[in-house]
C-alpha positions in Angstrom: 0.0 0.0 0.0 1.0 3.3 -0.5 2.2 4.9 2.5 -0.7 7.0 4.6 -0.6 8.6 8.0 -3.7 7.3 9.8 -5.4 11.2 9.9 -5.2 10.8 6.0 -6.9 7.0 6.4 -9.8 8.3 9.4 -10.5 11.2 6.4 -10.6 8.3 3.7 -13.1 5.9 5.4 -15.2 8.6 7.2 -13.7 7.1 10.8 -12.3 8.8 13.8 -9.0 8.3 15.3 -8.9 6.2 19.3 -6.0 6.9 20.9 -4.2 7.2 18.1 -1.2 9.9 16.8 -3.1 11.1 14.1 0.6 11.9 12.1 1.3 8.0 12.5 2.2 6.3 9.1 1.0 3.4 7.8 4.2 1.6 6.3 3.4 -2.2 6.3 0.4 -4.0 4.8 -3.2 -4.1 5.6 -4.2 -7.3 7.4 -7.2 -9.2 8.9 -5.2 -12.2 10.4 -2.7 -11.1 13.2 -0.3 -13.6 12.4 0.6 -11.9 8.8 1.2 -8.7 10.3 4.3 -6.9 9.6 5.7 -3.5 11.2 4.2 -0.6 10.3 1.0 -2.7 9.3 -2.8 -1.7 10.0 -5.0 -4.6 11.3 -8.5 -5.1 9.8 -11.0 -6.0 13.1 -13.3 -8.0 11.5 -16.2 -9.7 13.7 -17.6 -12.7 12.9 -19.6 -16.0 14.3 -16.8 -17.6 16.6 -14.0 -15.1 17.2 -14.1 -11.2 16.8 -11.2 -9.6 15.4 -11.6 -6.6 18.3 -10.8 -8.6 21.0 -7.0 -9.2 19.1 -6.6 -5.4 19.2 -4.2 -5.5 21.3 -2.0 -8.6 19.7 -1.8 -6.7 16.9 -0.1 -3.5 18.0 2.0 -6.0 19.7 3.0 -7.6 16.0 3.6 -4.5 14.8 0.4 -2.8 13.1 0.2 1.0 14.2 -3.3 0.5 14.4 -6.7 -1.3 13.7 -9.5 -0.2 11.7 -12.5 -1.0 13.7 -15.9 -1.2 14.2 -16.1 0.2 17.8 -13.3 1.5 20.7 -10.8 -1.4 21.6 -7.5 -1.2 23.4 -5.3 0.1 21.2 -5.0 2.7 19.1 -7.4 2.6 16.0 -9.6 4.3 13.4 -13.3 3.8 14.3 -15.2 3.7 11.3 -19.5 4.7 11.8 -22.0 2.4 11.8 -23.4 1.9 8.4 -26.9 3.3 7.5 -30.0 1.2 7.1 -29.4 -0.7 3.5 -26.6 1.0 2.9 -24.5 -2.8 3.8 -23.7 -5.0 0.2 -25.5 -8.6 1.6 -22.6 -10.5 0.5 -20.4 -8.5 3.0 -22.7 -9.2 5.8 -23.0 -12.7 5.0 -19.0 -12.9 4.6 -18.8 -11.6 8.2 -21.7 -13.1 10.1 -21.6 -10.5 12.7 -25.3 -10.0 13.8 -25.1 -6.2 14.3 -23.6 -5.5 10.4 -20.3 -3.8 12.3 -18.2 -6.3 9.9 -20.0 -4.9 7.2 -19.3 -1.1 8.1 -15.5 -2.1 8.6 -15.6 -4.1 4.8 -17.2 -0.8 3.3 -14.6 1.2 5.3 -12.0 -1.2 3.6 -13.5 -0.7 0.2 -12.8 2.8 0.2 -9.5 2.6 1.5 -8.6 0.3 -1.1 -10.5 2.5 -4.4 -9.0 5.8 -2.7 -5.3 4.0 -3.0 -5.9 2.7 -6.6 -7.0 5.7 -7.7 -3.9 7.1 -6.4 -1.8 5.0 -8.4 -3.7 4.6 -11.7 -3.2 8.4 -12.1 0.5 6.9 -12.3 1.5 3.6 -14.5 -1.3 0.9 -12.6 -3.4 -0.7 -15.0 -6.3 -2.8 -13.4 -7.3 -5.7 -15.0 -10.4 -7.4 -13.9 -11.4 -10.9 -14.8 -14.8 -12.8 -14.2 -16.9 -16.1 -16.0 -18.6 -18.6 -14.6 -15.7 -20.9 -14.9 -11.9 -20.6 -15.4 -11.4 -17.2 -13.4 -8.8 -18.5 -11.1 -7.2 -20.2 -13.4 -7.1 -17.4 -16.4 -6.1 -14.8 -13.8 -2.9 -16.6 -12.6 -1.9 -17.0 -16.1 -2.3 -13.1 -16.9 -0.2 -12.5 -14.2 2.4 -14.8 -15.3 2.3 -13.3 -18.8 2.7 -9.7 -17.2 5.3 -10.2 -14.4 8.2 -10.0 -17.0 6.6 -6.5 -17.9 6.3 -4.8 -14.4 5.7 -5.5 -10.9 2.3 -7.4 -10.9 -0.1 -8.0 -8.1 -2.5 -11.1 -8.3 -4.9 -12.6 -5.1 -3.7 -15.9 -3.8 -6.3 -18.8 -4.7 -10.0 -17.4 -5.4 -10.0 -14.5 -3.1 -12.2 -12.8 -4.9 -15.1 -11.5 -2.6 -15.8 -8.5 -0.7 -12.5 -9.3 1.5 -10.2 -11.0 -0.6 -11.0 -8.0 -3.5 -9.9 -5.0 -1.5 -7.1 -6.9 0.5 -5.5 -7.7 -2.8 -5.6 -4.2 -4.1 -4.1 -2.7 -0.9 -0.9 -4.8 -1.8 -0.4 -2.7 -4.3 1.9 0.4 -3.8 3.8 2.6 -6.1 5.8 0.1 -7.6 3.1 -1.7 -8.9 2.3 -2.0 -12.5 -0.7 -4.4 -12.9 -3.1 -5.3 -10.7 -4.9 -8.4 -11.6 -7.7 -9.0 -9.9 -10.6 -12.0 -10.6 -14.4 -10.8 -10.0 -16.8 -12.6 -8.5 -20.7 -12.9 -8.2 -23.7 -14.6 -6.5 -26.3 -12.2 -7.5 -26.7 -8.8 -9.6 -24.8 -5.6 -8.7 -22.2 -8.1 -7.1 -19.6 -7.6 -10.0 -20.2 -3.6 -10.1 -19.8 -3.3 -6.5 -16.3 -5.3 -7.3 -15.3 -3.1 -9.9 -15.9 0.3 -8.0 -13.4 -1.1 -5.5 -11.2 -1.4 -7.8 -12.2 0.1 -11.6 -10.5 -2.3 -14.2 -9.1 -0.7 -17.3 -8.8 -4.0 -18.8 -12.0 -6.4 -18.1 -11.7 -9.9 -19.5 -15.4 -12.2 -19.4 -14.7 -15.7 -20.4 -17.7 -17.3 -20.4 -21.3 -17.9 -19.4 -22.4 -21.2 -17.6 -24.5 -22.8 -14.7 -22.6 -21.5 -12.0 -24.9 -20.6 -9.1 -27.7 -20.5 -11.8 -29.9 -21.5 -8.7 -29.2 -17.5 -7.6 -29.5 -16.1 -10.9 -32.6 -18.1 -12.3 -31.2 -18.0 -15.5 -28.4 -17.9 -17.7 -29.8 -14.8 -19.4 -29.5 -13.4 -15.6 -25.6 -14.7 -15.5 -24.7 -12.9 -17.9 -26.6 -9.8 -17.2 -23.9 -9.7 -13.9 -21.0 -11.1 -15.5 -21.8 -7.6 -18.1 -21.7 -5.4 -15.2 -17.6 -5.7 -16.0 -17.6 -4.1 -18.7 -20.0 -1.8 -18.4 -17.6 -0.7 -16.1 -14.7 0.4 -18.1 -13.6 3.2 -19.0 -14.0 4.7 -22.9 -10.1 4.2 -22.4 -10.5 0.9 -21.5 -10.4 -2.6 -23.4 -12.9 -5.6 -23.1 -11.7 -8.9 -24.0 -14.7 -11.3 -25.1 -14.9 -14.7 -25.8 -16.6 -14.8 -29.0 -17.4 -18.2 -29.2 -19.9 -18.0 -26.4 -22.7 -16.0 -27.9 -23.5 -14.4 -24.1 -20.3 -12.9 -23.6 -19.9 -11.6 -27.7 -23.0 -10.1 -27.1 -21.7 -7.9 -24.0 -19.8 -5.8 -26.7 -23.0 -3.8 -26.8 -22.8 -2.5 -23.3 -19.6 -1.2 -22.8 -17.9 2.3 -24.3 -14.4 0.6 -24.3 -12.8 -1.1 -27.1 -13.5 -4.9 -27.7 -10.9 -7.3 -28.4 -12.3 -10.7 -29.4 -10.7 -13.7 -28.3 -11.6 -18.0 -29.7 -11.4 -20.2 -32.0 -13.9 -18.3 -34.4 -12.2 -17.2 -37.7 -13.7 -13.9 -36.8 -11.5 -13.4 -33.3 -8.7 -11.4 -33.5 -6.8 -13.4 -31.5 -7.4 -16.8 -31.8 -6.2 -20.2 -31.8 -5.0 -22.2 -34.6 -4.7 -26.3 -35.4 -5.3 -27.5 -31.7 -4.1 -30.6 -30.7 -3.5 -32.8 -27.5 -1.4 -34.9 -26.5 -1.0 -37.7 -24.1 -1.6 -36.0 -20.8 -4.4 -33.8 -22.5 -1.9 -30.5 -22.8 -2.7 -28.2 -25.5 -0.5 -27.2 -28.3 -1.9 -24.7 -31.1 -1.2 -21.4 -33.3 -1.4 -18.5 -31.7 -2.6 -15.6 -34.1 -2.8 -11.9 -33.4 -3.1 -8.8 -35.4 0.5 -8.2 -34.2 2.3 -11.8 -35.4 2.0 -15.3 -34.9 3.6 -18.0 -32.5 3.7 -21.7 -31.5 2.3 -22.4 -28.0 2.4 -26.0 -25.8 0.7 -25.1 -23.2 2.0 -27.2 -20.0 -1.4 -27.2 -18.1 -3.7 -30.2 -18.6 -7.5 -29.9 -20.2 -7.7 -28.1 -23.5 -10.8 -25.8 -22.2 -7.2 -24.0 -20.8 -6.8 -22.8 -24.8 -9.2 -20.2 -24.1 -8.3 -18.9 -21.0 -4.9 -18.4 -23.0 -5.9 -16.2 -25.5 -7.9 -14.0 -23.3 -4.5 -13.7 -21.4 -2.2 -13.0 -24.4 -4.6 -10.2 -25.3 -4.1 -8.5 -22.0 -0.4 -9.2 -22.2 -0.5 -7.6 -26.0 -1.8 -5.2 -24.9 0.1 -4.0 -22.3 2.9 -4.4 -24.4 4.2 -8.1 -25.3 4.9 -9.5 -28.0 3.2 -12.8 -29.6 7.1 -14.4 -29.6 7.2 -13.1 -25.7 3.6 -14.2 -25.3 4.0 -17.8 -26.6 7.1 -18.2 -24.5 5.6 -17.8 -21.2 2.4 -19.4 -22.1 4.5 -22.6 -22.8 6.4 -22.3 -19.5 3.1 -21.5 -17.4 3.8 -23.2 -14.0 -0.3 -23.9 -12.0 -0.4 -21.6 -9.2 -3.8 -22.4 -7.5 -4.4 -25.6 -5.3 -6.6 -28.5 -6.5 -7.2 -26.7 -10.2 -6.2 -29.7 -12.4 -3.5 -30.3 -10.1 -1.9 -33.5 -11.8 0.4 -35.7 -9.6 1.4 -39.4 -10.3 2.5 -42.0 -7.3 5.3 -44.1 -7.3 3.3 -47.4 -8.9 1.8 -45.4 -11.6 -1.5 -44.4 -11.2 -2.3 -40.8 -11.8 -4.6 -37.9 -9.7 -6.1 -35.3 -11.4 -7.1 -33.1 -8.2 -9.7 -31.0 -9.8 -12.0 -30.5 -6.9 -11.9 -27.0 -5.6 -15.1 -26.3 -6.9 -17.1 -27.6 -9.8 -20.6 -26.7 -12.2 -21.5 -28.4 -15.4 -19.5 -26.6 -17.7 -15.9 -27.3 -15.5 -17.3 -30.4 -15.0 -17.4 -31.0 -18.9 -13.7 -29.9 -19.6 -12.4 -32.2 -17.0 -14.1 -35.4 -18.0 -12.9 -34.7 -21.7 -9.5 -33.9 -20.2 -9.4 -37.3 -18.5 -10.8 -39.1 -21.6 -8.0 -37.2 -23.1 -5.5 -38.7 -21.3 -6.6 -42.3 -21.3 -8.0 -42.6 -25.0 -4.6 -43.1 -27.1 -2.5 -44.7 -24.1 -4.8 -47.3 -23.0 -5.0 -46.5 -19.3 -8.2 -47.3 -16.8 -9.4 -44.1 -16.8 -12.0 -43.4 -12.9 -14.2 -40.4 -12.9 -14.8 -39.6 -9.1 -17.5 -36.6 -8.7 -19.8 -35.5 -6.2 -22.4 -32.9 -6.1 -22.7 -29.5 -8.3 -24.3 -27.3 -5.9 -26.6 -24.3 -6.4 -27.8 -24.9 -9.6 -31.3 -24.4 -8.6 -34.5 -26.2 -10.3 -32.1 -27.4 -13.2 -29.9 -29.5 -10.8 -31.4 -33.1 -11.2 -31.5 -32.3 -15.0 -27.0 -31.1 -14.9 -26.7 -34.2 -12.6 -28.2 -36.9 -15.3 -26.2 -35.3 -18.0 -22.9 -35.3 -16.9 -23.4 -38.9 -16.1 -24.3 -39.5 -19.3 -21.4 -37.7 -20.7 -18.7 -39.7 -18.7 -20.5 -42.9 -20.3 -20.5 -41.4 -24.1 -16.5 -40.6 -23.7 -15.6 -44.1 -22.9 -14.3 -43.4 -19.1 -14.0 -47.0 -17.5 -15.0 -46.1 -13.8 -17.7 -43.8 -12.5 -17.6 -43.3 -8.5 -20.4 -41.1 -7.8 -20.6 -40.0 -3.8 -23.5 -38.8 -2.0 -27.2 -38.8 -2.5 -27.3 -35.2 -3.8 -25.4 -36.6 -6.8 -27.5 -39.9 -7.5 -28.7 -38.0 -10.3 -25.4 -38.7 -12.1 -25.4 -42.5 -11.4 -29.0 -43.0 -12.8 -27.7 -41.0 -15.6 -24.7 -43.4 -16.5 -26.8 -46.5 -15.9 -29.4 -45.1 -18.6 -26.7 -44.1 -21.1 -26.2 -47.5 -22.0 -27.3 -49.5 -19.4 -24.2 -49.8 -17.7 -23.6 -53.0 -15.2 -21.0 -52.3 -12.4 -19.5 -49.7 -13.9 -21.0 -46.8 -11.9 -21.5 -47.1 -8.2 -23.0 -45.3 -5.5 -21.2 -44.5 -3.1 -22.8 -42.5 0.8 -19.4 -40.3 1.5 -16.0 -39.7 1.0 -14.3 -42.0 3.0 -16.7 -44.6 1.4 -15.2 -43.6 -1.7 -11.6 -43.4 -0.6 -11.8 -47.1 0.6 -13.1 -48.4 -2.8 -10.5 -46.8 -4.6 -7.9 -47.7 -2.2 -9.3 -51.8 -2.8 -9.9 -51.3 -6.9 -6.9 -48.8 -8.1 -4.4 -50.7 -10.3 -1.0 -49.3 -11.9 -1.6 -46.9 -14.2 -4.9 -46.1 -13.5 -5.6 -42.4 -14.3 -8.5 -40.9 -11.5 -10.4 -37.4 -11.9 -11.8 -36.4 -8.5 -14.2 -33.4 -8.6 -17.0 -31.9 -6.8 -18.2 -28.3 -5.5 -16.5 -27.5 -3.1 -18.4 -27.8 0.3 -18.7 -31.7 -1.3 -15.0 -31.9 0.7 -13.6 -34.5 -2.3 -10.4 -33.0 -2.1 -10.1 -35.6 1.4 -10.5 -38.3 -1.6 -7.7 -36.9 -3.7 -5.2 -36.5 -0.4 -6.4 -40.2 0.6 -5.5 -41.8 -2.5 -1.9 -40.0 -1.9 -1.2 -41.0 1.7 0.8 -44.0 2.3 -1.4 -47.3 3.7 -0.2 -49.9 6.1 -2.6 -52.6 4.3 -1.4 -52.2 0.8 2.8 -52.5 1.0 3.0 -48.3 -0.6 5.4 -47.7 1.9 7.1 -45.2 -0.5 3.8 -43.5 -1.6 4.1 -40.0 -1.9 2.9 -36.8 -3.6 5.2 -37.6 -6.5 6.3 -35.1 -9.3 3.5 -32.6 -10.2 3.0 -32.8 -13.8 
């Protein structure tokens, strides 16, 4: 963050300093969990429902923050923000804090504007903001911008998916006056979510991948999806550039609602940066032509699913147009190392058999480009190939319907194994055993360690096993289960193995 005394920060957030030196400076980062404090740092007080970040005021100072933004008076010095107004508190931030008196919410919104005040600050300099939301592949797409932009300035990114009212403004307050990009992935579990995102932190760049199922149990429809995933662009600047997916007729048609310029990524002929004679090979990793109106270049990307062939290209036209080349481009695209946990996280054990730990979260469409990466991987070489999936959650009314087909898909790509876990997810067994009447090829299983135990018994060498789920389905306990050593089965030397 850019360095502010805490007078300048009270004035920001419409708070009043507690025993406080109003001339104090604010050095070190802004922080909500004491133990990542760092001297000169101010510490965020956030209630919630089992601990409340007040009573830590103290510990704090004591780590070195030269205050705390809070909610009320603690003992220590701090800036006390107001109460917020009656519906003036975003939902999602009250719901984010659980606090039953919406104090977390008046310290989030005091946050927010600490964090738009300071990146307005720096975008009058050389910060671009570049904002990226879809209903799939956000994590994913943003840690490969920032990988593209790194070599061209000091680039901030959020760790993981933090990419709510917390994670949003606590990423932009890493950056300071060094900073050249700011990447940052948006959100959404209802309209005005996105916006409120963006006027944290206005993108100049705004990137919408695509338009799925994802929570379409909030939305009601896709149509409404995409109404929110629009409110990204509609936020940029004449200035500004939106990159759209044109082969997904919802996001192409978010051209209309923005005054930037639109940059048209896909496979279409009609993109202007696109991809070229795609092609897979072994381990489902993507190798294809990159074209842009400023060259062409060979790509291999290392990541595994070719669905990642898209979030490329909306990457390299960021990175073109903050100033790489296609040659530059290609080259870090093909050394792209996977940054976020359990995101087709690809690791092989000592007698062969093969994890593809995909289950952070899941919805049809994600659920699609892992199968077909698995099929992928097991098609030419010959390898039992186990689909391991759980429960797609919030898709509303349509749910039974996304189940069924997905467990028809697995049986149309030829996957040998389907392990289906939970009753929520029945849907996807009946599915398989009416997509040509399958015999003991898909099971039911109650839970996860139900699961676990059946693979432990059934896996042979060179077995290749896709485990995905939503994420409150907890599969990833399946994936780590299947990588821990086992007294019963003579692994002794299991371990994580190489990630691929």
């Amino acid at each position: 963050m850019i360095v502010l005394s805490l007078a300048e920060i009270a004035d920001v957030v419409g708070g009043r300093l507690h025993r406080a030196e109003p001339g104090a400076q604010v050095t070190g980062t802004v922080e909500f969990d004491t133990r990542e404090l760092t001297p000169g740092g101010l510490f965020v007080a956030l209630p919630g429902e089992k601990v409340d970040g007040h009573d830590f005021a103290a510990q704090a100072v004591e780590a070195g923050a030269v205050a705390v933004l809070a909610a009320r008076e603690v003992d220590a010095p701090a800036i006390v923000v107001p109460p917020l107004a009656a519906g003036e508190a975003h939902e999602r931030s009250v719901a984010l804090t659980g606090d039953k008196d919406g104090s977390g919410a008046a310290v989030l919104a005091a946050l927010a504007k600490l964090a738009r005040y300071v990146v307005q600050r720096l975008a009058e300099g050389e910060l671009t903001v570049v904002g990226v939301t879809g209903s799939s592949g956000k994590t994913s797409t943003k840690d490969v911008i920032a990988q593209l932009l790194e070599p061209l300035g000091p680039t901030i990114a959020p760790p993981g998916s933090f990419n709510n009212e917390l994670g949003h403004p606590w990423t932009a307050l890493r950056a300071g006056a060094e900073t050249r990009h700011l990447v940052l992935e948006l959100s959404a579990r209802g309209p005005g979510h996105i916006a409120h995102l963006a006027e944290i932190a206005p993108p100049k760049i705004g990137v919408v991948l695509n338009v799925g199922s994802a929570h379409v149990g909030e939305f009601g429809s896709r149509e409404g999806i995409a109404k929110t995933k629009g409110e990204l662009v509609e936020a940029l600047p004449e200035d500004g550039v939106a990159v759209l997916n044109l082969d997904d007729p919802l996001v192409a048609a978010m051209a209309s609602r923005t005054k930037a310029r639109v940059v048209f990524v896909g496979e279409s002929p009609s993109a202007q940066i696109r991809a070229e004679h795609i092609t897979l090979d072994d381990e489902a990793r993507a190798s294809f032509r990159l074209i842009t109106p400023a060259g062409e270049a060979d790509v291999k990307l290392p990541l595994h699913g070719e669905h990642h062939v898209g979030n490329a290209l909306s990457a390299a036209a960021v990175a073109l147009e903050l100033g790489a080349t296609p040659a530059e481009i290609a080259a870090r695209l093909s050394a792209l190392e996977r940054r976020s946990a359990r995101r087709m996280e690809v690791v092989t054990r000592p007698d062969g058999v093969t994890i593809l730990n995909d289950s952070f979260n899941a919805n049809p469409e994600s659920m699609r480009a892992g199968l077909k990466a698995l099929a992928a991987m097991t098609r030419e070489t010959g390898r039992r190939s186990w689909a391991v999936l759980g429960v797609m959650g919030e898709l509303g009314a349509d749910s039974v319907t996304a189940h069924d087909e997905i467990g028809r898909l697995v049986v149309r790509l030829n996957i040998a194994k389907l392990v289906v876990i939970g009753p929520e997810a029945a849907a996807m067994h009946q599915g398989a055993h009416q997509e040509g009447s399958w015999g003991e090829e898909s099971t039911l299983v109650p839970d996860v360690e139900a699961a676990a135990a059946l693979l432990h018994d059934q896996l042979r060498p060179g077995d290749v096993v896709l485990v995905k789920a939503s994420k409150a389905a907890g599969l990833w306990r399946v994936a780590e289960a299947l990588l821990e050593p086992r007294e019963t089965d003579n692994s002794e030397n299991r371990s994580n193995g190489g990630d691929a």
